[in-house]
LOTI-347044 format. One record per residue (C-alpha): residue number from 1; residue in one letter; y, x, z. Coordinates in steps of 0.25 Angstrom, whole numbers. Each point is the difference from the previous one (the first is absolute). Last residue first. Layout:
{NUM 'a' {Y X Z}}
...
REM end
This chain:
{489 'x' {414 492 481}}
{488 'x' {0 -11 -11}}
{487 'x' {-11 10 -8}}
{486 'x' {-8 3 12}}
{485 'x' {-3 -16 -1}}
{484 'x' {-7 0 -16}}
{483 'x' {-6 13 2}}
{482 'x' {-8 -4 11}}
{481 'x' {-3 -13 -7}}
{480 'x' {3 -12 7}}
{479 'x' {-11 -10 0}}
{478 'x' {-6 -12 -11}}
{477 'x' {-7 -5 10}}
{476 'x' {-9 5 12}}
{475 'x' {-12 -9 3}}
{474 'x' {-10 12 -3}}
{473 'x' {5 7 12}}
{472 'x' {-4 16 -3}}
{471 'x' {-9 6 10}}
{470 'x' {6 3 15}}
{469 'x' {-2 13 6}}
{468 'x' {10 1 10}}
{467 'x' {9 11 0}}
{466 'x' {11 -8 -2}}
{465 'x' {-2 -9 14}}
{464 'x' {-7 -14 0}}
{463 'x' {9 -9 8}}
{462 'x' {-4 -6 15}}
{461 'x' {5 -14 0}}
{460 'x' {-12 -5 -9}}
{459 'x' {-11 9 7}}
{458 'x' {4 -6 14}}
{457 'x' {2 -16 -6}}
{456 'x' {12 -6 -4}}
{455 'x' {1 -13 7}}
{454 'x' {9 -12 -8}}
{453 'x' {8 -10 5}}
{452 'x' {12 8 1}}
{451 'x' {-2 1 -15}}
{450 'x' {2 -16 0}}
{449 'x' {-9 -5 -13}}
{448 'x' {7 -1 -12}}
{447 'x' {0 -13 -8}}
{446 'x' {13 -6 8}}
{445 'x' {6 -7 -12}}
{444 'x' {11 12 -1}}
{443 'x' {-10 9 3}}
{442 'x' {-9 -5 -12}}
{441 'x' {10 -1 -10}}
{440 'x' {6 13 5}}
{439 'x' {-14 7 -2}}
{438 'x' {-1 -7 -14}}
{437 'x' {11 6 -6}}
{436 'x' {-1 14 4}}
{435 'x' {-14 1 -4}}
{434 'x' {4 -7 -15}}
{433 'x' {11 12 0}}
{432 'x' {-8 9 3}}
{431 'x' {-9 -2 -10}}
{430 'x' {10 1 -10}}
{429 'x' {6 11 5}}
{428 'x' {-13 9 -2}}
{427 'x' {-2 -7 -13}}
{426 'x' {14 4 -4}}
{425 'x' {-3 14 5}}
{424 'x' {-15 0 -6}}
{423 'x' {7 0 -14}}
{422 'x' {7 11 3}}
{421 'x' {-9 11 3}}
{420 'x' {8 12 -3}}
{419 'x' {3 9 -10}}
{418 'x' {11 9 -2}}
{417 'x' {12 2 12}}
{416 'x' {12 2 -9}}
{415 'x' {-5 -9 -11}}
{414 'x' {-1 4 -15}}
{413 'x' {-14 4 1}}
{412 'x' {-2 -15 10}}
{411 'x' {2 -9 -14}}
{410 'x' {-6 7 -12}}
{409 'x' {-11 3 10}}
{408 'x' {-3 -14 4}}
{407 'x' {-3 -2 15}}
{406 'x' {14 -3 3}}
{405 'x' {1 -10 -9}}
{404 'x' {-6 -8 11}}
{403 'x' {13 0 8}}
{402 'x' {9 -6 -11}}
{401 'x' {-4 -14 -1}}
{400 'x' {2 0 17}}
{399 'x' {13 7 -2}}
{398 'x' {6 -14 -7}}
{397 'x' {-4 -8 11}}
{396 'x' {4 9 10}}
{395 'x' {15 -1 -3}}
{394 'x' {7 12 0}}
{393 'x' {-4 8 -11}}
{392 'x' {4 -14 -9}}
{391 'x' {-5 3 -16}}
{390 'x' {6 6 -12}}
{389 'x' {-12 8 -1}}
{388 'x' {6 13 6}}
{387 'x' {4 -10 11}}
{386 'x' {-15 -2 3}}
{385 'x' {-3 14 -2}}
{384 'x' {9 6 9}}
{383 'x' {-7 -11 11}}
{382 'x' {-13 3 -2}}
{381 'x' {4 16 1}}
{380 'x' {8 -6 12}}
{379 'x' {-16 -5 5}}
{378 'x' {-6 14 -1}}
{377 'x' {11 7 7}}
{376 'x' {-2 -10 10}}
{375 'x' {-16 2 3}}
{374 'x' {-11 -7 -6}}
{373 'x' {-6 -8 13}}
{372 'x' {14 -1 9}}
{371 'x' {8 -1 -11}}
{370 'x' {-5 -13 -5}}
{369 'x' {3 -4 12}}
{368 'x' {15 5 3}}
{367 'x' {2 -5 -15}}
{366 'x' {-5 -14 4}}
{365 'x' {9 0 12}}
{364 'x' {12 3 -7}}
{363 'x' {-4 -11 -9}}
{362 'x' {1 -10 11}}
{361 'x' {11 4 1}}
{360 'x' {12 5 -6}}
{359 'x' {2 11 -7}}
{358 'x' {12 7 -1}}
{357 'x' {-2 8 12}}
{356 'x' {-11 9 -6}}
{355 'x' {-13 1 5}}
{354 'x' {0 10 10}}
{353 'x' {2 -7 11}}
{352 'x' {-14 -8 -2}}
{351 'x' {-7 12 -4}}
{350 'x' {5 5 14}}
{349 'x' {-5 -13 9}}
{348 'x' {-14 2 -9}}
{347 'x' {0 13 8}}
{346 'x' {4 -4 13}}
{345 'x' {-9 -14 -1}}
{344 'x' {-13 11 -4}}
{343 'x' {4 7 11}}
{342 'x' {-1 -10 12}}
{341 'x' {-11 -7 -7}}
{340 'x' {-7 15 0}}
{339 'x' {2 4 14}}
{338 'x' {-3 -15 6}}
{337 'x' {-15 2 -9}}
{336 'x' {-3 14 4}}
{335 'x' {-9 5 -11}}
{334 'x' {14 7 -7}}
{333 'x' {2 8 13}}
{332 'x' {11 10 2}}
{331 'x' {10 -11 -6}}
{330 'x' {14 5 0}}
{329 'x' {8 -7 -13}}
{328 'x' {-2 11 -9}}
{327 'x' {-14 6 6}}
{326 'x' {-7 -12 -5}}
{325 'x' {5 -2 -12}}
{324 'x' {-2 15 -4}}
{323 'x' {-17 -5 7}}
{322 'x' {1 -11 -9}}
{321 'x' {2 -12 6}}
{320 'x' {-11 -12 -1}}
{319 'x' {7 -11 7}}
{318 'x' {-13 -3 8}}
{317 'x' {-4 15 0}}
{316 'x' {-1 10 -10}}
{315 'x' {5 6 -14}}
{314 'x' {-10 14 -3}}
{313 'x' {-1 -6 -15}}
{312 'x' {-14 -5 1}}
{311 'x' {5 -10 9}}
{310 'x' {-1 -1 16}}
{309 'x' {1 -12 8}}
{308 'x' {-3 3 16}}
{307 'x' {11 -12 2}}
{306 'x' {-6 -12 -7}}
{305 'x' {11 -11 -4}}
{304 'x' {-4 -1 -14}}
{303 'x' {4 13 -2}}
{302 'x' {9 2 -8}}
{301 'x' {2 -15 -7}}
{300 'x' {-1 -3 14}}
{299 'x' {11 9 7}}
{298 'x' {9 -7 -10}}
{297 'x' {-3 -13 3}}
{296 'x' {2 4 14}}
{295 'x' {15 7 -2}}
{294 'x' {3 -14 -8}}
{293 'x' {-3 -8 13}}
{292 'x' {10 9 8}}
{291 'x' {9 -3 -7}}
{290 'x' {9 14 -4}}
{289 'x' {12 2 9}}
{288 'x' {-10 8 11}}
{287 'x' {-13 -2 -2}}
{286 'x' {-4 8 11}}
{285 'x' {-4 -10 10}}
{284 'x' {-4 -12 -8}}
{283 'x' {-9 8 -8}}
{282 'x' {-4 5 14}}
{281 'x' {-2 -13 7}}
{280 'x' {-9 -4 -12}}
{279 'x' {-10 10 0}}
{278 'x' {-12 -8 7}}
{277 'x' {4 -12 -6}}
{276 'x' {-1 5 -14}}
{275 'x' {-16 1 2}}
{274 'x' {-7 -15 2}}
{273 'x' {11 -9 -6}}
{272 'x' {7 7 -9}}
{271 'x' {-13 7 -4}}
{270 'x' {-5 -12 -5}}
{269 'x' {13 -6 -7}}
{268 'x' {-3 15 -8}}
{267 'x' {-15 -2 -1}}
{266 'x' {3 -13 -8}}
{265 'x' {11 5 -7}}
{264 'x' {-11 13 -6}}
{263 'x' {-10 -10 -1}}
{262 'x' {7 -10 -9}}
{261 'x' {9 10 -9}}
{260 'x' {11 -7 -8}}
{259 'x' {9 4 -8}}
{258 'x' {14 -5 -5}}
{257 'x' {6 -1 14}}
{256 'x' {9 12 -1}}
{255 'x' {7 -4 -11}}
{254 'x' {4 -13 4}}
{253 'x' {12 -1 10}}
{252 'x' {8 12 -4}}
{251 'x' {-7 2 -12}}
{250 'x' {2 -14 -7}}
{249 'x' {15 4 5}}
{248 'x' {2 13 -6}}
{247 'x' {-7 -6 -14}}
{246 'x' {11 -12 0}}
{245 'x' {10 12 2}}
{244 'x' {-3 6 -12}}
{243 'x' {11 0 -5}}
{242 'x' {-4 -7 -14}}
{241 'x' {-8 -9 10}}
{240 'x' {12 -4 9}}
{239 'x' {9 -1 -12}}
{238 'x' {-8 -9 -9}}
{237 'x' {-1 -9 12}}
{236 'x' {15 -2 4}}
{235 'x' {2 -1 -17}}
{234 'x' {-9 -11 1}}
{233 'x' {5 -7 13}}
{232 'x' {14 -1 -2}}
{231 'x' {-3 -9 -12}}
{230 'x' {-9 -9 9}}
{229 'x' {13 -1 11}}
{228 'x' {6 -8 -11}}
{227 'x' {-11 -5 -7}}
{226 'x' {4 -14 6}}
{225 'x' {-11 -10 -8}}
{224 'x' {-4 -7 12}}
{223 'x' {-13 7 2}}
{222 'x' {2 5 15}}
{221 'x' {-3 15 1}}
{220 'x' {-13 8 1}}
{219 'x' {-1 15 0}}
{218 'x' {-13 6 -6}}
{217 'x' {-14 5 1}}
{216 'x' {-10 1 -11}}
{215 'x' {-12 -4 2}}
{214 'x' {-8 13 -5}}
{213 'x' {-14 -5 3}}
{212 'x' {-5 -15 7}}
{211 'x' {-13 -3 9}}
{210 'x' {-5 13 0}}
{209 'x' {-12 1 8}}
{208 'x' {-8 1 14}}
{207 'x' {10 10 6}}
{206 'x' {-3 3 16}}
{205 'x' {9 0 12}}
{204 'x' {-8 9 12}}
{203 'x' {12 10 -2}}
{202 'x' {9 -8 9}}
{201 'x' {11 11 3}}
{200 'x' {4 4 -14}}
{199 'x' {-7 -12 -7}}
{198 'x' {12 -7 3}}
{197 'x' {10 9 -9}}
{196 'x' {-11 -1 -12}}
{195 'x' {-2 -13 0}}
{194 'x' {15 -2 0}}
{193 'x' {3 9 -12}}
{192 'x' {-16 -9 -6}}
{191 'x' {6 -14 3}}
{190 'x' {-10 -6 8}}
{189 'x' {-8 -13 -1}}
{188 'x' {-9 -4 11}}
{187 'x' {-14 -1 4}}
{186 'x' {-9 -6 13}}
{185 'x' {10 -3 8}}
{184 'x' {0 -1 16}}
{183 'x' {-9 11 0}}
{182 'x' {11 9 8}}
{181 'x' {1 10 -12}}
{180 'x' {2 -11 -10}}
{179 'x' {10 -5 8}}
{178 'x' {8 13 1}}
{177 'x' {1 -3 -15}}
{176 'x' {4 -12 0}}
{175 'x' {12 4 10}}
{174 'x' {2 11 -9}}
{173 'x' {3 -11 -11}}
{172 'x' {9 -10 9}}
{171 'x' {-6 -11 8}}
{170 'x' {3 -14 4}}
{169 'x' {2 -2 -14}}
{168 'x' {-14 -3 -5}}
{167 'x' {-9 -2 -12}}
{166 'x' {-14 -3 -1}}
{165 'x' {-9 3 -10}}
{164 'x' {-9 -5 -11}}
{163 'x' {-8 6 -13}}
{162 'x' {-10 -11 -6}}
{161 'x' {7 -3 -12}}
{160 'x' {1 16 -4}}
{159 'x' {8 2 -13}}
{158 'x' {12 -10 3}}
{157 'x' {-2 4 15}}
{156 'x' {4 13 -4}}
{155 'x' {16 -5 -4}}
{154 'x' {0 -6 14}}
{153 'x' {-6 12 5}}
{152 'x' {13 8 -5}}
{151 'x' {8 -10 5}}
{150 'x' {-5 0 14}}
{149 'x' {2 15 0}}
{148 'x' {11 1 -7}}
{147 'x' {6 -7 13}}
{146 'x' {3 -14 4}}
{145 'x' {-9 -3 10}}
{144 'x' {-6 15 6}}
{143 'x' {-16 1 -1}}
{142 'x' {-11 -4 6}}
{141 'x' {-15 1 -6}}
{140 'x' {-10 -5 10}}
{139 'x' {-17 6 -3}}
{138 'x' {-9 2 -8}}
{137 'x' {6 7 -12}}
{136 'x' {-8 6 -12}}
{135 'x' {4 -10 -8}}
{134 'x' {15 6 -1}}
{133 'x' {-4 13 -6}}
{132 'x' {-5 12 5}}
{131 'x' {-1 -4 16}}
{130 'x' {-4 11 10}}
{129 'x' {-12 -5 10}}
{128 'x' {6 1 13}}
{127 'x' {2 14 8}}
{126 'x' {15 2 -4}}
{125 'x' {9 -10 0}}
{124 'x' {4 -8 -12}}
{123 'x' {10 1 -10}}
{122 'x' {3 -6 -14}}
{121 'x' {10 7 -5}}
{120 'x' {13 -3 -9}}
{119 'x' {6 11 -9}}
{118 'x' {14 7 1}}
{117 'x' {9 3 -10}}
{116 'x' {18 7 3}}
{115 'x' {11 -4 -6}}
{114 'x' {1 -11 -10}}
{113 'x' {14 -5 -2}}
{112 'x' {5 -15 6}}
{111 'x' {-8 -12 1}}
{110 'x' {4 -15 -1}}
{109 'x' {-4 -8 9}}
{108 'x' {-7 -14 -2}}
{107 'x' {-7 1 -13}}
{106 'x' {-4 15 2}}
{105 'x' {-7 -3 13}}
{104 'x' {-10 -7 -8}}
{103 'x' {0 12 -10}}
{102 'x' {-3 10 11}}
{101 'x' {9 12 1}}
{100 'x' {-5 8 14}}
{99 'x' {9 0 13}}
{98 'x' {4 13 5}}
{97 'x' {10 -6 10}}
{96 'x' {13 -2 -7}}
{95 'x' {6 -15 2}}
{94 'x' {13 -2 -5}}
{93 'x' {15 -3 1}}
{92 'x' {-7 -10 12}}
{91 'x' {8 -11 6}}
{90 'x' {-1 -6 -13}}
{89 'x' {-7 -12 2}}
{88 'x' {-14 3 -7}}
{87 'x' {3 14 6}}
{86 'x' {-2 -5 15}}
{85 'x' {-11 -10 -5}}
{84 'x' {-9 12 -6}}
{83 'x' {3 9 13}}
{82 'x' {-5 -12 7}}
{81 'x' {-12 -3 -6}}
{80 'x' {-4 16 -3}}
{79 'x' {-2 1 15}}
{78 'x' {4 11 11}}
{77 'x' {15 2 -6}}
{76 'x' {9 13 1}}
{75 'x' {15 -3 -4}}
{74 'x' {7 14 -5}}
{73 'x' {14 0 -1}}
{72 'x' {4 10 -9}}
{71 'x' {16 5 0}}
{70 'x' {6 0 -14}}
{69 'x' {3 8 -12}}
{68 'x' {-10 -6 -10}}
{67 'x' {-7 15 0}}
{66 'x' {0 1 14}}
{65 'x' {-5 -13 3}}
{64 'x' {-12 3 -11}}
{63 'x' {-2 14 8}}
{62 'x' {-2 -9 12}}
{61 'x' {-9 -8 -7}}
{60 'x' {-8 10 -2}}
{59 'x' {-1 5 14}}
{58 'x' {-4 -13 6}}
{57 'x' {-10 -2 -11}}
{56 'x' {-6 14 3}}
{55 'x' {1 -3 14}}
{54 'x' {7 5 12}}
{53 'x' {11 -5 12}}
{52 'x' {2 10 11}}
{51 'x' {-4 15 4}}
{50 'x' {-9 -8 11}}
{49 'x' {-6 -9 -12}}
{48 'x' {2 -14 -2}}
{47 'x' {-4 -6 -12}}
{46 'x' {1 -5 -17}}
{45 'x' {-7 2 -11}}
{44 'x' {-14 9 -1}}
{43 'x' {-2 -1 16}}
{42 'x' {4 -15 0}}
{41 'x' {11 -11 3}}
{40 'x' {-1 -11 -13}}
{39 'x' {14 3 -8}}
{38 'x' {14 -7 -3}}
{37 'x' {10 6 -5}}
{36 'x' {17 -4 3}}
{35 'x' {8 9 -7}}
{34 'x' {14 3 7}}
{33 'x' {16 0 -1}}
{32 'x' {0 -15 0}}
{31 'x' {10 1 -13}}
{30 'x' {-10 10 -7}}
{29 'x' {-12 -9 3}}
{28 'x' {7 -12 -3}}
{27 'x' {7 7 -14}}
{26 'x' {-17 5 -3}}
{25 'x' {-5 -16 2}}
{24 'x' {11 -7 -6}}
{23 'x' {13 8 -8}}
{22 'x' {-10 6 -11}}
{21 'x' {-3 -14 -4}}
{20 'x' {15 -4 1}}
{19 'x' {4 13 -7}}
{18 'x' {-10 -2 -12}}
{17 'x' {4 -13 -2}}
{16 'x' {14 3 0}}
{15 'x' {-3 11 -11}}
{14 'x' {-8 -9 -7}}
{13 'x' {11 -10 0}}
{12 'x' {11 12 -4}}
{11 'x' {-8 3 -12}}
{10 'x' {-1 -13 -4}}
{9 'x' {14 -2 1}}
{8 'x' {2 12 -7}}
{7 'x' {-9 -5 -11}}
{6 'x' {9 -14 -1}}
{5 'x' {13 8 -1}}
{4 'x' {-6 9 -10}}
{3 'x' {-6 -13 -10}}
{2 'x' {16 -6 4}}
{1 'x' {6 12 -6}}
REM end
């Protein structure tokens, strides 16, 4: 009887154990009603936008909040120092900010579940000599204090005596960036996701080499032996990557960023300056509820913003309607470049509606581009087979696996509209969606130049007619079909 007492006291002291730790860090956060995460303010984490608050972070979080049961409250930081300190004295729950595992950062934080890998770069701008390896540099190295930047060059250092930098707080990583633009810097350190995003709008960045591969990226916590909120995390984690919800979001903020094109984003910031200005006020005009901004990337994936366009297809002028298209929404001259932005914002205006009400943006819009290269029928075959395949029909980032499927036969002969293109859809979309991105960076930092500013010239006002002889435009990309549009009418 006693050995049973003894074992249940046991029991019970584990037991109280158990409840006390379980009772600290996750009982606070459930008490308080809110998760407190800390993150360094960015494109690929945590900002602003006009449709409100963004970032993969951001929206990660959001979905851990959801899961734990309470309300998020995310803190944005502009330097590692002080998001460090603010968890160090639990003001923080913990810090989620795409932040790499390092084994020195291990013995001070602990780190939650690996999500997502990125690598490190060494990055210049483009016209000096590029770098391969560290020896190769003549110049200043800067890069953030604090960050798995520092540490990783601290652990190269061990292999290269002579390597040195400097370090600095006063800046954040696209700030460092935008430096090496300027000249003010001569290389810098970049996370490849956010590489990627900046390289958007500032195509003159250059890759000298791989500093670091596959780091793998995780949440940190405060290493005082509480696995309370820890335990919460890897379920949390398993779920999102089981559902495919980690894979929706990697694509949301990512997926279109993957590649790179230096001359073609180089000729895009170009033509932004010299040619969107001239056609501007009409994008702004007609766009109706769509942003104006996106209408134009649009109009530049077609046509690259030049009016007497024309592809081997019969699609012509700047938003390259089809002459079906064309007739649809009441444009009698495809050449004339007002007519055919005020239709082409009509017609992508009714892809738009007719994506179904369930979907929310900014899918819907995706599914309104994609449309608008391979046709509407073409994409709902995408999307039967997305759920056929046990996948979301709703959500873009699950149609967009689907969509190139549709130029294999054992796919499109079982579809209601057969074969299409669908692998230039998503890279279609894709482009856009780099255009879009950019033109509102640079709008929104004052990078456009005024269009009232800008003269057209006689021959410029004055549009070609239909009957014009006018050879093919070789800068047309990836067009509508006429097929492809007649089938939505």
């Amino acid at each position: 009887m006693q050995k049973l007492l003894a074992i249940f006291s046991f029991v019970l002291m584990l037991c109280a154990c158990d409840m006390q730790q379980q009772s600290s860090q996750l009982a606070h956060i459930k008490a308080q009603n809110k998760i407190r995460v800390g993150t360094l303010a960015g494109a690929s984490n945590y900002y602003q936008a006009p449709q409100g608050v963004q970032g993969f972070e951001y929206e990660l979080a959001q979905e851990f909040a959801d899961y734990v049961g309470v309300e998020l409250e995310m803190v944005p930081f502009f330097n590692l120092s002080d998001m460090f300190a603010r968890l160090e004295s639990g003001d923080l729950d913990l810090i989620a900010s795409g932040l790499t595992y390092n084994t020195i950062r291990a013995e001070h934080y602990r780190f939650g579940p690996t999500y997502r890998s990125i690598s490190q770069k060494l990055v210049y701008k483009q016209g000096r000599n590029r770098p391969r390896e560290f020896a190769d540099l003549t110049g200043n190295l800067t890069v953030l204090a604090k960050s798995s930047h520092s540490l990783a060059l601290q652990q190269l250092k061990q292999l290269n005596p002579e390597l040195s930098w400097n370090e600095t707080e006063d800046m954040d990583e696209e700030e460092l960036l935008q430096a090496v633009i300027d000249g003010e810097i001569d290389y810098t350190l970049a996370d490849s996701h956010t590489l990627s995003l900046f390289r958007r709008y500032h195509p003159n960045l250059s890759i000298g080499f791989s500093v670091t591969r596959n780091d793998p990226i995780a949440w940190l916590l405060r290493k005082d032996g509480d696995d309370s909120l820890y335990a919460l995390m890897v379920p949390f984690f398993g779920d999102v990557k089981q559902s495919n919800q980690l894979y929706v979001l990697e694509e949301k903020y990512f997926g279109h960023v993957r590649q790179f094109n230096y001359v073609n984003t180089l000729a895009y910031i170009e033509a932004i300056k010299d040619t969107l200005p001239k056609y501007q006020p009409w994008f702004e005009q007609y766009a109706g509820n769509i942003d104006w901004r996106l209408l134009a990337a649009l109009s530049y994936q077609e046509s690259m913003w030049n009016p007497k366009a024309k592809s081997p297809t019969g699609v012509r002028g700047i938003m390259m309607l089809t002459q079906a298209t064309a007739k649809h929404v009441g444009v009698s001259n495809r050449l004339a470049p007002e007519q055919n932005i005020k239709g082409g914002a009509e017609y992508l205006e009714q892809l738009i509606s007719r994506i179904p009400d369930r979907i929310p943006q900014p899918d819907r819009t995706w599914f309104a581009l994609a449309s608008y290269n391979v046709g509407w029928g073409h994409v709902n075959d995408a999307r039967i087979i997305t759920e056929q395949e046990g996948a979301s029909p709703d959500k873009w980032a699950d149609v967009k696996k689907r969509l190139p499927l549709l130029i294999k036969k054992r796919y499109y002969r079982k579809t209601k509209y057969g074969y299409a293109r669908g692998d230039v859809a998503v890279q279609y979309v894709d482009n856009i969606r780099r255009y879009y991105d950019a033109l509102v960076w640079l709008d929104e930092n004052d990078a456009i130049e005024d269009p009232e500013s800008e003269q057209q010239t006689a021959e410029e006002a004055k549009p070609a007619t239909e009957a014009s002889e006018i050879k093919p435009s070789d800068n047309t990309q990836q067009s509508n079909t006429e097929q492809q549009k007649s089938e939505n009418n």
